[in-house]
Each structure stands twice: as structure tokens, then as C-alpha cells.
C-alpha positions as CSV (number, residue, x, y, z in Angstrom):
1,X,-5.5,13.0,25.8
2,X,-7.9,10.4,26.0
3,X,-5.5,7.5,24.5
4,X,-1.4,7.0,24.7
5,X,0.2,5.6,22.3
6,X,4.0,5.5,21.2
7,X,6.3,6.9,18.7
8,X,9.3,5.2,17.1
9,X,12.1,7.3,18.1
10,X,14.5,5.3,20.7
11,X,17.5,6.8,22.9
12,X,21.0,5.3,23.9
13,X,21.8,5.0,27.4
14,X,24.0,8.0,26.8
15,X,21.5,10.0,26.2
16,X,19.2,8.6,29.0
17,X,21.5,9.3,31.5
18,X,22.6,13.1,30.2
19,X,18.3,13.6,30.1
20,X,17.9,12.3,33.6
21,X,21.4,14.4,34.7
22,X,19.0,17.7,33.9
23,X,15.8,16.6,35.1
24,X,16.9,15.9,38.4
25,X,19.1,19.5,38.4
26,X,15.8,21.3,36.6
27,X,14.0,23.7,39.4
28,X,10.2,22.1,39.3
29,X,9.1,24.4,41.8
30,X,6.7,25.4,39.2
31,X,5.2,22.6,38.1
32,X,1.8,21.6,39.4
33,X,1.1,18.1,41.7
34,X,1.5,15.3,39.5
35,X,3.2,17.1,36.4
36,X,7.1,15.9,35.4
37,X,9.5,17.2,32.9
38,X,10.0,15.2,29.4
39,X,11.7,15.5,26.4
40,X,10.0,17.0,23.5
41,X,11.7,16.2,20.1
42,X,9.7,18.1,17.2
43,X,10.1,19.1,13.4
44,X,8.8,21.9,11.9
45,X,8.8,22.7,7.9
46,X,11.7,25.3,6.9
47,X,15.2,25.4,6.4
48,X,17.1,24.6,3.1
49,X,16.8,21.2,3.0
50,X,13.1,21.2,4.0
51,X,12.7,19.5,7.5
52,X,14.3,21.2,11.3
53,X,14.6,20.0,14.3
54,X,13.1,22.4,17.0
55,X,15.5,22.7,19.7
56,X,15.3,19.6,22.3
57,X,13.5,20.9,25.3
58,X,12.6,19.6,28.5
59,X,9.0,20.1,29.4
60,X,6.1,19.6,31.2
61,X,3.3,20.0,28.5
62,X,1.6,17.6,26.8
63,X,-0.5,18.2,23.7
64,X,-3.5,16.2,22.4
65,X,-1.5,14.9,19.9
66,X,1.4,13.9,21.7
67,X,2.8,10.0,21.3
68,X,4.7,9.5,24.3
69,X,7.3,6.1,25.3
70,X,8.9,5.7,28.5
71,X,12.5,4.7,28.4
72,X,13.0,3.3,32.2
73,X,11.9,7.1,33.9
74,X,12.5,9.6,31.1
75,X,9.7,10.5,28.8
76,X,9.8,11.1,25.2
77,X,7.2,12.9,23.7
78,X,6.8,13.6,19.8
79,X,4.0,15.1,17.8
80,X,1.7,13.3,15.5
81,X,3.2,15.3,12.3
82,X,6.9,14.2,13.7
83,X,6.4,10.9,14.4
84,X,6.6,9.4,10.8
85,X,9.7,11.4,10.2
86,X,11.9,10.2,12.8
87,X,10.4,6.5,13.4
88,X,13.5,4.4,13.6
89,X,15.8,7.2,14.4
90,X,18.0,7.1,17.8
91,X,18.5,10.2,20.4
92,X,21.9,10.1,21.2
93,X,24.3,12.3,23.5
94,X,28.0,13.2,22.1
95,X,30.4,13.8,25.0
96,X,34.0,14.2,22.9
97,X,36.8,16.5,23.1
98,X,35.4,18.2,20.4
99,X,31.4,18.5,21.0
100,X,29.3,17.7,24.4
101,X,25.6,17.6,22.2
102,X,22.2,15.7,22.2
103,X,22.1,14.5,18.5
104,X,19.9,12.1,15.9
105,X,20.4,9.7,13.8
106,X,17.8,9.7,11.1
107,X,17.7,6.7,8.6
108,X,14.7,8.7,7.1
109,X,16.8,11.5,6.3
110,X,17.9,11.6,2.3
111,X,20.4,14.4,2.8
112,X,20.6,17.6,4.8
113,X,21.6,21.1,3.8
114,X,25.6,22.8,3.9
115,X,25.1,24.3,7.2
116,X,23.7,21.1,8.6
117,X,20.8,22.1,10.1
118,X,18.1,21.3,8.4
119,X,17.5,17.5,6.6
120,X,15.0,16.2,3.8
């Protein structure tokens, strides 16, 4: 990766502080010197609506693609195909009664399907 450059996806503090909650409890014994988990939000084609949302990993790997922005010690990193699908769109965690969830809000989303997993 010879340049970084950032993506338009933001988080809340909620969802900051849930992110570094399991980064500091992840085992890193794995990692090499100098590598440090990050969150990878992705979309792949599929579903009924068009669009998904890979599951919300943390991870060490970076791709040559990658767009990566810093929100004060936790890393976000989106493809280059993602990016323009979620610019504007805000990472949130959910801690109610009823749900404890990472979540996103997509103002680029027109719909999503019946199940709700999947968006257009």
C-alpha cells in the first residue's frame, strides 16, 4: 500500500468504546511486531435487496485497496468497492434490553429486503 487515504464511514463513541472493549480482550499473540487489530466493514453483491454487509470483523490485514481513518486509536478499514456505498453512513453500537449489536446507518441505502439483511 503505497498511499493511505480515508473512507467516509464515521463511528459514535458507543461504538468506539465497544471496538476498543474487544481489542484490548482479543489474544494478539499471533500477530507479528508492528501489526494491530482493526475493524473491517465490507459489502459484497447478494442478498434480495442487492447489497450485504460482511460480518464486522476485527483484523489485522490490510489489503492494497484498503481506505483506512483513525478514530482516536481504533482503525477502520473499508474496501475501495465499499467505500462509495457507505460514505456518510455511521457505525454505531446498540446496547438495549432488547439487542446488544454493532449496527449502520446508511443514508445511501433506498430500502432493504423483509428479512433485513440485505439493503439497495
Amino acid at each position: 500500500m503505497t498511499e493511505t487515504m480515508a473512507h467516509g464511514l464515521e463511528i459514535t463513541d458507543a461504538a468506539r468504546a465497544e471496538l476498543l472493549r474487544h481489542i484490548e480482550a482479543a489474544d494478539v499473540s499471533d500477530l507479528n511486531e508492528g501489526e494491530k487489530l482493526r475493524l473491517r466493514v465490507e459489502i459484497k453483491v447478494g442478498g434480495c435487496a442487492g447489497f450485504q454487509y460482511l460480518p464486522f470483523i476485527l483484523t489485522p490485514e490490510l489489503r492494497e485497496d484498503d481506505l483506512i481513518k483513525d478514530f482516536s486509536g481504533v482503525e477502520v478499514v473499508v474496501d475501495s468497492m465499499t467505500a462509495p456505498y457507505i460514505s456518510g453512513a455511521t457505525f454505531d453500537f446498540v446496547d438495549t434490553f432488547q439487542k446488544r449489536a454493532f449496527e449502520i446507518d446508511n443514508p445511501n441505502s433506498q430500502g432493504s429486503c423483509a428479512c433485513g439483511s440485505s439493503f439497495s
